[in-house]
N, C-alpha and C positions, 0 to 999 in steps of 0.2 A: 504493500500500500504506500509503505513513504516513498517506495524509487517512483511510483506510479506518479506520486505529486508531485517531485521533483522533477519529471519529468515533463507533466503538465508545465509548472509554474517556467520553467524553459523554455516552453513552447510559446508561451505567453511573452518573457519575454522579446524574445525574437521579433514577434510579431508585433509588440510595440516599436523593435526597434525599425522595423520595416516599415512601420507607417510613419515613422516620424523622416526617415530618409525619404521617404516618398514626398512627403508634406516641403522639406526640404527643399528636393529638387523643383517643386511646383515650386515655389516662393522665386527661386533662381531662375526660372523663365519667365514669371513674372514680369523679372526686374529687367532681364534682357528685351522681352517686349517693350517696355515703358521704357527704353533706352532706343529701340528701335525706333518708335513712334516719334520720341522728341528727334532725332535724326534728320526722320523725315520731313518732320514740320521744319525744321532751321533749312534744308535744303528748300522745302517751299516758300519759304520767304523771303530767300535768296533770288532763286528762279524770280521771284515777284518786282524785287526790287530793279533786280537786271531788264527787264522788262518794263519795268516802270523808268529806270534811266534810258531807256533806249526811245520810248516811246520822247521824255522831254529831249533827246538829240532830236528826232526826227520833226520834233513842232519848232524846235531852233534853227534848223535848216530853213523849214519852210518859213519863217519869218526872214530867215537872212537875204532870202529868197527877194521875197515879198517887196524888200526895201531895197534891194539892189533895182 
């Protein structure tokens, strides 16, 4: 009976320690997602901005235009 329990009580823990590695790695991809995402957003803001500079070149042209 007592190797019986000791046996159980081993199995258990194991299995705690398995869910908490599990619980682990979820947390860790997590974190890589929400690092992925802000990535992405700085690169779209960028894109934006470039875009947005390119667009006032092209209204300064056509003013320089305009007055020549």
């Amino acid at each position: 009976d007592e190797e019986e329990e000791e046996e159980e009580e081993e199995e258990e823990e194991e299995e705690e320690e398995e869910e908490e590695e599990e619980e682990e790695e979820e947390e860790e991809g997590e974190e890589e997602e929400e690092e992925e995402e802000e990535e992405e957003e700085e690169e779209e803001e960028e894109e934006e901005e470039e875009e947005e500079e390119e667009e006032e070149e092209e209204v300064e042209c056509h003013q320089k235009y305009k007055l020549q």
